[in-house]
Every structure is written in structure tokens, then in C-alpha cells.
C-alpha positions in Angstrom: 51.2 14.4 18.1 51.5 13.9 14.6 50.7 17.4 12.5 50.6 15.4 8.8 47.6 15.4 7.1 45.6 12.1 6.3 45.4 11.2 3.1 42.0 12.0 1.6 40.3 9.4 -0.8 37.0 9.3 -3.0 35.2 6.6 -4.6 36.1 6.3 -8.5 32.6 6.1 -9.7 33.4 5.5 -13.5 35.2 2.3 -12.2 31.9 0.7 -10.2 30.2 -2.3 -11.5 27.5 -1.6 -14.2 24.2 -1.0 -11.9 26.1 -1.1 -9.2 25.4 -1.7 -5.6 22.6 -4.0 -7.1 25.1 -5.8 -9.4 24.8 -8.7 -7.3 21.6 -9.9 -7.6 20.6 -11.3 -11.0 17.9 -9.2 -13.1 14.7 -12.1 -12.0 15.5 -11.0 -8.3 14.9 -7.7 -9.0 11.9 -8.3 -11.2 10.3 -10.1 -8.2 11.1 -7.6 -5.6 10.0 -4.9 -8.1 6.3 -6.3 -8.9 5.8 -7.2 -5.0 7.0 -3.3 -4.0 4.1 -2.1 -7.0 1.7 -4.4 -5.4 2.0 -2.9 -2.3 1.3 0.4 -4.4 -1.3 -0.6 -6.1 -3.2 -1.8 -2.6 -2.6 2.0 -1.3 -4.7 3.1 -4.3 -7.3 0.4 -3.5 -7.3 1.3 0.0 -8.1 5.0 -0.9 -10.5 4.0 -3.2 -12.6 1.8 -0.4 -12.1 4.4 2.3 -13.7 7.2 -0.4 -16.6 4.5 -1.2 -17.3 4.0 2.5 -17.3 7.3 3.5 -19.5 8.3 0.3 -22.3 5.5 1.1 -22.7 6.5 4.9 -25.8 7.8 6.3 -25.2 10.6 8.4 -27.9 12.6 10.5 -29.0 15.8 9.6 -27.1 17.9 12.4 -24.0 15.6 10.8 -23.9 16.1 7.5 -21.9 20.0 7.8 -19.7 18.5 9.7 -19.1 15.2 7.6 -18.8 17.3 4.4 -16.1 20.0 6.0 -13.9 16.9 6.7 -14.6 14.8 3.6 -12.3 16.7 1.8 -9.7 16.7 4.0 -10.3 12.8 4.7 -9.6 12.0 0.5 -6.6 13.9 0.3 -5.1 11.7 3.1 -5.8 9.3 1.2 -4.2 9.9 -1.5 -0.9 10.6 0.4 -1.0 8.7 3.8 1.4 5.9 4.1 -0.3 2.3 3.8 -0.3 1.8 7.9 -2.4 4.7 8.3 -5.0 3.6 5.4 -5.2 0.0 6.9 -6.6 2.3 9.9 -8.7 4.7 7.9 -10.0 2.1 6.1 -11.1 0.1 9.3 -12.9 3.7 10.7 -14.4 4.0 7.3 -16.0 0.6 7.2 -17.1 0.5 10.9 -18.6 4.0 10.5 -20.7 2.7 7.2 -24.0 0.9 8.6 -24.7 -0.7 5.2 -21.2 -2.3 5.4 -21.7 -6.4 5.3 -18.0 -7.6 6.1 -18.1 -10.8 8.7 -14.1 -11.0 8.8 -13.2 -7.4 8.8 -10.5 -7.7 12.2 -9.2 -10.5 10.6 -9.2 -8.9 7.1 -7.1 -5.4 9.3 -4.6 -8.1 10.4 -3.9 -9.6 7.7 -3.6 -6.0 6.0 -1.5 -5.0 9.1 1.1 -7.9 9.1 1.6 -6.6 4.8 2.0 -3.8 5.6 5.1 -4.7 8.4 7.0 -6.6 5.2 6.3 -3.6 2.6 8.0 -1.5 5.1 11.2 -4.4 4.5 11.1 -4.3 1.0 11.0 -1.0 0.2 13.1 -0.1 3.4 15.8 -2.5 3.3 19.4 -2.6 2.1 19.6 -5.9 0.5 22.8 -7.9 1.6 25.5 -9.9 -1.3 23.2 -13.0 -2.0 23.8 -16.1 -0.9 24.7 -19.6 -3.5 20.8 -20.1 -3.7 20.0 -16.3 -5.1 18.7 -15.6 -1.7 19.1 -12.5 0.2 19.1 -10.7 3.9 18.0 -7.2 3.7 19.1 -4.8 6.3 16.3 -3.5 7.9 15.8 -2.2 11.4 11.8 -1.4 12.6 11.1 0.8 15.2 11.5 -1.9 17.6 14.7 -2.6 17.3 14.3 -5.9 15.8 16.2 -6.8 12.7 15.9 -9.3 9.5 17.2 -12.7 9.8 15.8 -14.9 7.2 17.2 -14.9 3.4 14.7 -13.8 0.8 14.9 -15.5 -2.3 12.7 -15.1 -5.6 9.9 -17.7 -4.5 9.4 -15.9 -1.6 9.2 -12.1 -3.1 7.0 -14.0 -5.5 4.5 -15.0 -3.0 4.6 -11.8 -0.8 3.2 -10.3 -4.4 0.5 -12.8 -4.9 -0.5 -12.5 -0.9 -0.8 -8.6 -1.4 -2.7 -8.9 -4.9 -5.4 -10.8 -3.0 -5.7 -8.6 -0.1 -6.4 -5.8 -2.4 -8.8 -8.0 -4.4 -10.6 -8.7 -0.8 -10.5 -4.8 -0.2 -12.1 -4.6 -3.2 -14.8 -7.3 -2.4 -15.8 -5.6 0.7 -17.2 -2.6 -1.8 -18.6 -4.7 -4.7 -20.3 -7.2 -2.3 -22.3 -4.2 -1.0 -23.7 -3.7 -4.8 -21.6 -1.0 -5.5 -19.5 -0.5 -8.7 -15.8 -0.2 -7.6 -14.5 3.4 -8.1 -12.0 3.5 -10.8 -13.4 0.4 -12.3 -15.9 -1.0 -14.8 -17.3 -3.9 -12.6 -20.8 -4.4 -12.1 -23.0 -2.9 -9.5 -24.2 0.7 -8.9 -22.0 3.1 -9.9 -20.9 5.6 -7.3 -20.3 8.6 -9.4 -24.1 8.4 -11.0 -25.6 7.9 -7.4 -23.6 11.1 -6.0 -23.9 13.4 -9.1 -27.7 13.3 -8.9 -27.0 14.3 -5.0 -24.6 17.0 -5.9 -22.3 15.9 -3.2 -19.5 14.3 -4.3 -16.5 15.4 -7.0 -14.7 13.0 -9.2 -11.8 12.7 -6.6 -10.3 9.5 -8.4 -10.8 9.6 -11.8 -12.9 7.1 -13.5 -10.6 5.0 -15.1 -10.0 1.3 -15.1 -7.4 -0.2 -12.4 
């Protein structure tokens, strides 16, 4: 057996391709990717919103309401941290909890919301593979079924995951505003949530009251 030791080797970082390992792609790739990643942000902020508007609106009976208030707290805070899976289900609860709720197409609406949420998990996730001659890539991605990517992504698609996601938080948000209420954070018409709740003395200004 050989006693000589290997030779040893490190990676000369001042000689790696500016940006590098997304030299690759061109900058418009990136771009797309980028806005369709913040979309998917943005509908975890909508989500929270809704589940807080839901859960706000409720009627709750009188042995209920200690209860409901010791775990409203609690329920905000999640979220404003849980990961977007988790607010597709909270957001279900809180609109099949809310009596006043008037969504026809609400499993359909979770499914749809469900299915997004399985391709944010790519493009966040994934390592994105050299592009092929078309711009398009495979990113390496692995669920926790075991089942992998296949299909190359390319701009035009990235570009219409974005535009799918922007209207499911726009029908998030027509769930709310089609009940007559004002949509927390924003200045759209209806009744305004932070009014209705001061008057109560139930509720703090747990999102802020700016505009989306």
C-alpha cells in the first residue's frame, strides 16, 4: 500500500467566470425566473393577508370567543412565516371556518393553489442545468417523492408560471373583496377591516396598512 500523500487541490475562485455558476444563462432568463420566484412571494403575503381577513370576520359563539382570541395571535404569526404549502392549507381552514364566506370554487381554487405551489418549490429549489441552443434549461430538483425534473424551462415558460401565480393571488384576493370587505394592506373599495375591528377593540394592526 502506497504511503504518498494525494495531492490536495482548491478551486481558484479569482479565476471563475464573472457571476459565476449562473454565467450560463443570459441576464432575460434570470429576470424571468427572478419575477416568477417574487410572485410566488408576493402570493405568501396575500395568503396571510386573507387567512388574517377570514379569521377577523368570523362569528364565533360566546363560550368561543376566549379561546379563538388565545390562538389568533399565534395563528398570524404563522402566517407571516409558514411556508406557502402550509398557507394554501390555512387558508382553506380559514375560509371554511368563516360562515359569511361566498366562494363557489374554493377546492378548485386550493388546487390550483396546491399544484403552484409544487413548481415554486422547483424554482426556488432547483439547480439549474447548462442551457440548451434554445436558452432553455433543466433544473435539478428532487421532491420528496423521489421524482425528478425532466422538461427544459425556457423564458416563455418562467414567464407564464409568473402570470399564472399573479392571478391566483388576484383570485385570493377576490375571495375577500367579493365579501364587501376592503383588502388589508390595500386601498380598494369596500369596508375596511381595521375601522370595523378598532371600534371592537379586538384586533391590532398586524399587517401594516400600506398599499400592495
Amino acid at each position: 500500500m502506497s504511503h504518498d500523500r494525494p495531492e490536495r487541490y482548491s478551486i481558484d475562485q479569482d479565476g471563475l467566470p464573472d457571476r459565476f455558476p449562473t454565467h450560463r444563462h443570459d441576464a432575460a432568463f434570470w429576470e424571468s425566473l427572478g419575477r416568477a420566484v417574487a410572485t410566488f412571494g408576493f402570493l405568501e403575503e396575500i395568503l396571510g393577508k386573507a387567512i388574517f381577513l377570514f379569521t377577523t370576520t368570523r362569528t364565533y359563539e360566546e363560550a368561543e370567543i376566549h379561546q379563538a382570541y388565545t390562538e389568533w395571535l399565534p395563528k398570524l404569526e404563522r402566517g407571516l412565516s409558514d411556508p406557502l404549502g402550509n398557507l394554501i392549507d390555512a387558508y382553506g381552514k380559514a375560509v371554511r371556518d368563516n360562515p359569511h364566506a361566498v366562494i363557489a370554487n374554493l377546492d378548485e381554487l386550493l388546487d390550483d393553489l396546491r399544484k403552484a405551489s409544487q413548481m415554486r418549490n422547483i424554482l426556488c429549489h432547483g439547480s439549474w442545468r447548462l442551457p440548451d441552443e434554445s436558452g432553455a434549461s433543466i433544473p435539478f430538483f428532487v421532491n420528496r417523492q423521489k421524482q425528478m425534473v425532466d422538461s427544459p424551462m425556457d423564458r416563455s415558460y418562467l414567464d407564464q408560471v409568473q402570470q399564472h401565480t399573479a392571478n391566483l393571488a388576484c383570485a385570493v384576493i377576490n375571495t375577500v373583496t367579493q365579501m364587501g370587505w376592503q383588502f388589508p394592506g390595500s386601498t380598494s373599495p369596500g369596508k375596511t377591516i381595521w375601522e370595523t375591528t378598532a371600534q371592537q377593540g379586538n384586533a391590532p394592526d398586524a399587517f401594516g396598512a400600506g398599499d400592495f
